[in-house]
C-alpha positions as CSV (number, residue, x, y, z in Angstrom):
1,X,60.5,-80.5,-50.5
2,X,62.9,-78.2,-48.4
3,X,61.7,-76.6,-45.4
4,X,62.7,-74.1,-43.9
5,X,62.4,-73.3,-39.9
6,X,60.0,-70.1,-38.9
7,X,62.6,-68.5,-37.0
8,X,60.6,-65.5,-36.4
9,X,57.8,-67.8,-34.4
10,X,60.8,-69.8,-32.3
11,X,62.0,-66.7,-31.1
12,X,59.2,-65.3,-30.1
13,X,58.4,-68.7,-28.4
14,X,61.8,-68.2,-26.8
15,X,61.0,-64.5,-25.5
16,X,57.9,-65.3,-23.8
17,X,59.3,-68.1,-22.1
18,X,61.8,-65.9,-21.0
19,X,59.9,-63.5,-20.0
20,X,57.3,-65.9,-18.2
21,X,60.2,-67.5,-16.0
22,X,61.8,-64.0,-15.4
23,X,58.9,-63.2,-12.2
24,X,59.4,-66.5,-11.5
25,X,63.6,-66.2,-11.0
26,X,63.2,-62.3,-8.9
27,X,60.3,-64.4,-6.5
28,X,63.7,-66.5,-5.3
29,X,65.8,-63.9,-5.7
30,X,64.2,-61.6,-3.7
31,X,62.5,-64.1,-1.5
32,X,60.6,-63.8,0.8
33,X,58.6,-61.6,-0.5
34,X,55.5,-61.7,2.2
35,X,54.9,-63.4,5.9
36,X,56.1,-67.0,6.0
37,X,55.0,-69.2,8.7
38,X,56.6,-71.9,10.2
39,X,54.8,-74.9,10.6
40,X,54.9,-77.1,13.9
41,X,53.4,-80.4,14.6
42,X,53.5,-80.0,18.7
43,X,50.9,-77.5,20.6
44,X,52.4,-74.1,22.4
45,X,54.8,-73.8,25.1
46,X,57.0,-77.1,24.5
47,X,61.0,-77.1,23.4
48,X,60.4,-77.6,19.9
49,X,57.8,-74.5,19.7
50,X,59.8,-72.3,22.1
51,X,63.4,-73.1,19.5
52,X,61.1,-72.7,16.8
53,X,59.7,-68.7,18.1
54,X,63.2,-68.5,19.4
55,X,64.0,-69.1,15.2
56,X,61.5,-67.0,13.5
57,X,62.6,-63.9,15.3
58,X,66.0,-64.1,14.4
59,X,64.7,-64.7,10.6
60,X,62.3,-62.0,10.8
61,X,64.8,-59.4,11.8
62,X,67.5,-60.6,9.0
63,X,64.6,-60.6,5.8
64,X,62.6,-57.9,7.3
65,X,58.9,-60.6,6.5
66,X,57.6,-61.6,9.2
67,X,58.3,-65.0,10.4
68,X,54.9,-66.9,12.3
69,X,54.7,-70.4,14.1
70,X,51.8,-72.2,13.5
71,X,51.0,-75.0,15.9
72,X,49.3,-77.7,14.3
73,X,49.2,-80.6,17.1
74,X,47.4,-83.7,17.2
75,X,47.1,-86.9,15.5
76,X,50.3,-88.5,16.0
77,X,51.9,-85.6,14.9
78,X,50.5,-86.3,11.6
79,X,48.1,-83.3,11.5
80,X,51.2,-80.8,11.1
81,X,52.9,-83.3,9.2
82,X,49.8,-83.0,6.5
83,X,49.8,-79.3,6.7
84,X,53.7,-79.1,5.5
85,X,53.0,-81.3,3.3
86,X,50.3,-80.2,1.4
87,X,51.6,-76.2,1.8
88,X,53.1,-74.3,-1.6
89,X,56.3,-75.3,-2.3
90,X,57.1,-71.8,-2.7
91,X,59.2,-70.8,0.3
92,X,56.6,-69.3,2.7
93,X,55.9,-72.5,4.6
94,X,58.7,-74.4,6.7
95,X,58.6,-76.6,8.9
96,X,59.9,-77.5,12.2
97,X,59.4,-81.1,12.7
98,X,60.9,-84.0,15.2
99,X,61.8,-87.8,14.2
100,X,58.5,-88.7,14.7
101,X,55.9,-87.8,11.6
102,X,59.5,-87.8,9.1
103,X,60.7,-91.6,10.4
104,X,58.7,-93.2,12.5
105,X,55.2,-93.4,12.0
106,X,55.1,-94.7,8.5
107,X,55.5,-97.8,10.8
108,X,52.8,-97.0,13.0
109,X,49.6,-95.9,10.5
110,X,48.7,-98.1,8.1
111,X,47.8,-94.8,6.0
112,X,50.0,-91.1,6.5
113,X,48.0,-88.0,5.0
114,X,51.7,-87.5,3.6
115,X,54.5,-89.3,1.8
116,X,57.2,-89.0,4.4
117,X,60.1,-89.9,1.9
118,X,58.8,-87.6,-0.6
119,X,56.7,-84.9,0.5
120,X,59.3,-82.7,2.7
121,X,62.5,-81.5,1.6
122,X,65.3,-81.2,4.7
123,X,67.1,-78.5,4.9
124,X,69.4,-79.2,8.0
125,X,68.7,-81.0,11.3
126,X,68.8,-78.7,14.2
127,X,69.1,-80.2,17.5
128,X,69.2,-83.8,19.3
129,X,66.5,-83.3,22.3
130,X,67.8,-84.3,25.4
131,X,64.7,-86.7,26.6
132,X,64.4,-87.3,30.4
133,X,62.7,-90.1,31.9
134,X,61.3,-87.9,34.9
135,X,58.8,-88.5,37.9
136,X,57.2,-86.2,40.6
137,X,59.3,-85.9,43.1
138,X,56.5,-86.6,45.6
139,X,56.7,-90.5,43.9
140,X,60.1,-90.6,46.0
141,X,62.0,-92.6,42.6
142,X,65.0,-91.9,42.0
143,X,66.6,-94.8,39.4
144,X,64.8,-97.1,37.0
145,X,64.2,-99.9,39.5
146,X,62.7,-98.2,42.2
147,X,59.9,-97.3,39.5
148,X,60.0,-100.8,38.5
149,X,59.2,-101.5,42.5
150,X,56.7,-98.7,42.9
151,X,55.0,-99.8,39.8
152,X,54.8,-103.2,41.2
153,X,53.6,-102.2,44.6
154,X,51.0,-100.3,43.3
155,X,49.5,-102.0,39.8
156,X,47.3,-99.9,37.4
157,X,47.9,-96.6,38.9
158,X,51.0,-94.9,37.9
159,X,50.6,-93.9,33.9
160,X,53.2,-91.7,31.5
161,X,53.3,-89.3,28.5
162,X,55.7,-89.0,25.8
163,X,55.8,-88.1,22.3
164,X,59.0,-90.3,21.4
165,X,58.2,-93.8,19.4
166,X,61.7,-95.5,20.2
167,X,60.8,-94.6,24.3
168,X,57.6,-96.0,23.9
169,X,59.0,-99.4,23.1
170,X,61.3,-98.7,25.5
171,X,58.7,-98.8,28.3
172,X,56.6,-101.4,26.6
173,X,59.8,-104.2,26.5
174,X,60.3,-102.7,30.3
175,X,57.1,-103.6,31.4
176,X,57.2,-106.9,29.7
177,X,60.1,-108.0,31.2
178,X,59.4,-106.8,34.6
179,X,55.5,-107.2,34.4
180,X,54.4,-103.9,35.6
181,X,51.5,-102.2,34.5
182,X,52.5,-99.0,33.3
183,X,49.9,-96.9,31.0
184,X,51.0,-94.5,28.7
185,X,48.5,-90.9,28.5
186,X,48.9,-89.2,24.8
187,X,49.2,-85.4,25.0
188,X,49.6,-82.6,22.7
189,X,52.4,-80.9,23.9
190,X,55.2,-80.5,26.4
191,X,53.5,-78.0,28.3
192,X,50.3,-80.9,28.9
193,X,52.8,-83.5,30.0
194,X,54.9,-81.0,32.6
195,X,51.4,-80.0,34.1
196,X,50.4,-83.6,33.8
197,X,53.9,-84.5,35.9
198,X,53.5,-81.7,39.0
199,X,49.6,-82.6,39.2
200,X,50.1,-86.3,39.4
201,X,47.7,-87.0,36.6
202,X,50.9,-88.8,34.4
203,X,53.5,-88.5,37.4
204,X,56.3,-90.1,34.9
205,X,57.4,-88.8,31.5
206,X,59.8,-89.0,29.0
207,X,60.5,-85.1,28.2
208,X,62.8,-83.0,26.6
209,X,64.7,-81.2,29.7
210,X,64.4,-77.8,27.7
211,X,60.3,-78.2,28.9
212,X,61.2,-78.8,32.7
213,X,64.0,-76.9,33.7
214,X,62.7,-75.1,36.5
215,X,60.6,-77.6,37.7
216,X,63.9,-80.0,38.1
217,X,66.0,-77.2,39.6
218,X,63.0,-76.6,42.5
219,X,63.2,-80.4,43.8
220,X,59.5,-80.7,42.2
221,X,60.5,-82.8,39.0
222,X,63.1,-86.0,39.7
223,X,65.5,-87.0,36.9
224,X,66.1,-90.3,36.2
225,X,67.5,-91.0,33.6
226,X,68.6,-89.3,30.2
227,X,68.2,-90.6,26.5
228,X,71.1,-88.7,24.7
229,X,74.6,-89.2,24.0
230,X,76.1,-88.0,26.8
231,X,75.1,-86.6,30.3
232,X,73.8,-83.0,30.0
233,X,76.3,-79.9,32.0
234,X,73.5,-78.8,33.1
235,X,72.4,-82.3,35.4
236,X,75.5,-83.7,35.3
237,X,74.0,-86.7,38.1
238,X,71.4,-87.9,35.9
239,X,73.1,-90.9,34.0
240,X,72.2,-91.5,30.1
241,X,69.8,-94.4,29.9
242,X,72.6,-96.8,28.6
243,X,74.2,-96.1,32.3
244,X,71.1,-96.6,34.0
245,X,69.7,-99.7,32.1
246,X,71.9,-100.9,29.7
247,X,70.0,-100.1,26.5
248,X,71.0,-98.0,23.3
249,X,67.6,-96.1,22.2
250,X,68.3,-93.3,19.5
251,X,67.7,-89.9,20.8
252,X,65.2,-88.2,19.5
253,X,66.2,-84.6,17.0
254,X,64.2,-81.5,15.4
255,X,65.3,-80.6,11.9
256,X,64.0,-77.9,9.5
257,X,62.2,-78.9,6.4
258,X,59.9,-77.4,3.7
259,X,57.5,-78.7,1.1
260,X,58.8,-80.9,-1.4
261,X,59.2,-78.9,-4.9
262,X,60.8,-75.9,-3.0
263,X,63.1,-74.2,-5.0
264,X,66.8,-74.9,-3.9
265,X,68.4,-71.4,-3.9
266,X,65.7,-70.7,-1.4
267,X,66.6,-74.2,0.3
268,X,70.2,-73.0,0.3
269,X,69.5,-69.2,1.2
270,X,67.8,-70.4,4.0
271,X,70.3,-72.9,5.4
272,X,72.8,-70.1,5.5
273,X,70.6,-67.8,7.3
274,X,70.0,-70.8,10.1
275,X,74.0,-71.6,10.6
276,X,75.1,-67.8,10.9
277,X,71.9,-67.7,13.5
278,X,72.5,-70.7,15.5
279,X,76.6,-70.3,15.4
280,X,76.5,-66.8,16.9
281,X,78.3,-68.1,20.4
282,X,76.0,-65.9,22.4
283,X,72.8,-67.3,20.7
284,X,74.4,-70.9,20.8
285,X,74.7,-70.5,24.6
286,X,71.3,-69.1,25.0
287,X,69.2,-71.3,22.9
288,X,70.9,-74.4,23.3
289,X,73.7,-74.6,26.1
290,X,71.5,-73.1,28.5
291,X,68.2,-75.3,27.4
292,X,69.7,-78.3,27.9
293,X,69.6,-79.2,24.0
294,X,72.4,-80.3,21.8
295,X,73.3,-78.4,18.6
296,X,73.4,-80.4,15.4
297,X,73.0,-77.9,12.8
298,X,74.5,-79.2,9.5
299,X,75.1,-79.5,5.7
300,X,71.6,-80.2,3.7
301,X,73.0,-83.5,2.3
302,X,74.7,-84.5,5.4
303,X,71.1,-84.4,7.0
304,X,69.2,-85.8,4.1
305,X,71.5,-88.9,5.1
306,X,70.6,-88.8,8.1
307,X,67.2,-89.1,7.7
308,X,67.3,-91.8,4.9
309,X,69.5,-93.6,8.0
310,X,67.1,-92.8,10.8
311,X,64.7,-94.5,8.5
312,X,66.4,-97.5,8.2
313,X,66.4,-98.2,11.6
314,X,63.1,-97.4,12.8
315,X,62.0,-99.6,10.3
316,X,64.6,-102.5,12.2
317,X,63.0,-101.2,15.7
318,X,59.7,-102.0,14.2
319,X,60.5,-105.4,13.4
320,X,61.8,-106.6,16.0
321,X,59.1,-105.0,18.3
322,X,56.7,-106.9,16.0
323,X,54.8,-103.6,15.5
324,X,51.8,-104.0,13.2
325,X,50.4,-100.2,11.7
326,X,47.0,-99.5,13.1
């Protein structure tokens, strides 16, 4: 028997599927259409929320929404991670997130509320942070071995806060090899660790300079030594930590992400907005020059390499630090 097709049923099929997806297509196209909020795993008042504020206003005067950072600290960094994750892939959550909750700790928790390789989408790194190993000044160090000595001198009582995995091992191989007893203080956000710093309760830290600037230009916080690739114009006498010690730790970087499933001309719409923003020379010089941060804004792809790469070798770190996930 011959059939024949009931083309009056597959168009209309094809009509409301149209018509269904049309919203759907003018939501991208006229995106965004309501407040977006920007999602960061680190409390008020550090470098990554201030570049982050710094971020949303430019956005918010170019789309005319309003752009809102939402500070979700704690946890390892894994309580913001969760909350990017697990936002609308819609476009009205990104996110402003370091190396740490993307690379690292799938090698430090034995369970992530989040998929690290798949639950974020990049969009493009934005800056390496220029990380300071830094003292109060009243501790009268200067260099990595005259912290070695204090520390030494005075066992059990000198402790330090940073948010960076790679610098913890750092300071866990340094105290092995020089067997000093350094403890390390967990804090929530830059902010805690410079108040931690000038009140002695966590005299050493490593820090992002962007969170200390003043307090290293009034003699109150000491520089030692720098993890980035070069030495910053700003401190030009505080030597990297390859000069100072001899070791090669990656630096640690802040890159822009949303929730997995985000539509890419939103992806791409966005990108666009963030490298005419950040290569303004006025806003470059402001916002990073001047903050002591260095620019890395990119290509999408070029950064989802990156990350894949970054990967790769904190899983190597882990290894040969023996780390086991807790």
């Amino acid at each position: 028997m011959r059939r024949f097709l009931d083309w009056p049923a597959i168009v209309g099929a094809l009509l409301m599927a149209w018509s269904a997806s049309a919203p759907a297509q003018d939501a991208i196209k006229d995106w965004p259409t309501r407040t977006v909020r920007i999602v960061i795993p680190l409390g008020a008042g550090g470098g990554g929320d201030i570049f982050a504020r710094l971020l949303a206003e430019e956005l918010q005067k170019k789309f005319g929404q309003s752009f809102i950072v939402e500070n979700r600290p704690g946890g390892g960094l894994n309580i913001g991670g969760r909350a990017c994750a697990e936002s609308a892939p819609d476009g009205h959550t990104l996110c402003v997130m370091s190396s740490e909750p993307v690379v690292y700790n799938q090698f430090l928790f034995k369970s992530l509320p989040f998929n690290p390789e798949k639950d974020f989408e990049p969009v493009t790194n934005l800056f390496i942070n220029s990380v300071a190993l830094v003292a109060n000044s009243k501790l009268g160090i200067k260099t990595i071995p005259e912290m070695i000595a204090l520390a030494k001198a005075q066992p059990g009582t000198l402790s330090y806060g940073t948010f960076s995995f790679v610098l913890v091992q750092y300071m866990e191989k340094l105290k092995k090899r020089e067997d000093i007893d350094i403890v390390r203080v967990p804090f929530r956000s830059g902010n805690e660790i410079v108040n931690a710093i000038m009140s002695g309760t966590a005299p050493i830290a490593f820090l992002g300079l962007a969170n200390m600037l003043p307090q290293i230009r009034s003699g109150h916080i000491t520089g030692i030594a720098l993890n980035s690739y070069s030495r910053s114009p700003l401190f030009p006498d505080i030597p990297t930590l390859k000069e100072a010690s001899g070791e090669d730790v990656p630096p640690t970087w802040f890159g822009l992400f949303v929730p997995a499933g985000t539509p890419r001309p939103i992806i791409q719409k966005l990108h666009a907005e963030v490298v005419r923003i950040t290569g303004d020379p006025g806003w470059r010089q402001r916002n990073f020059i001047d903050r002591a941060i260095e620019y890395a804004v990119g290509p999408t792809e070029e950064f989802a390499r990156f990350v894949v790469e970054s990967r790769k070798k904190a899983g190597e770190i882990a290894r040969e630090a023996g780390i086991q996930p807790q």
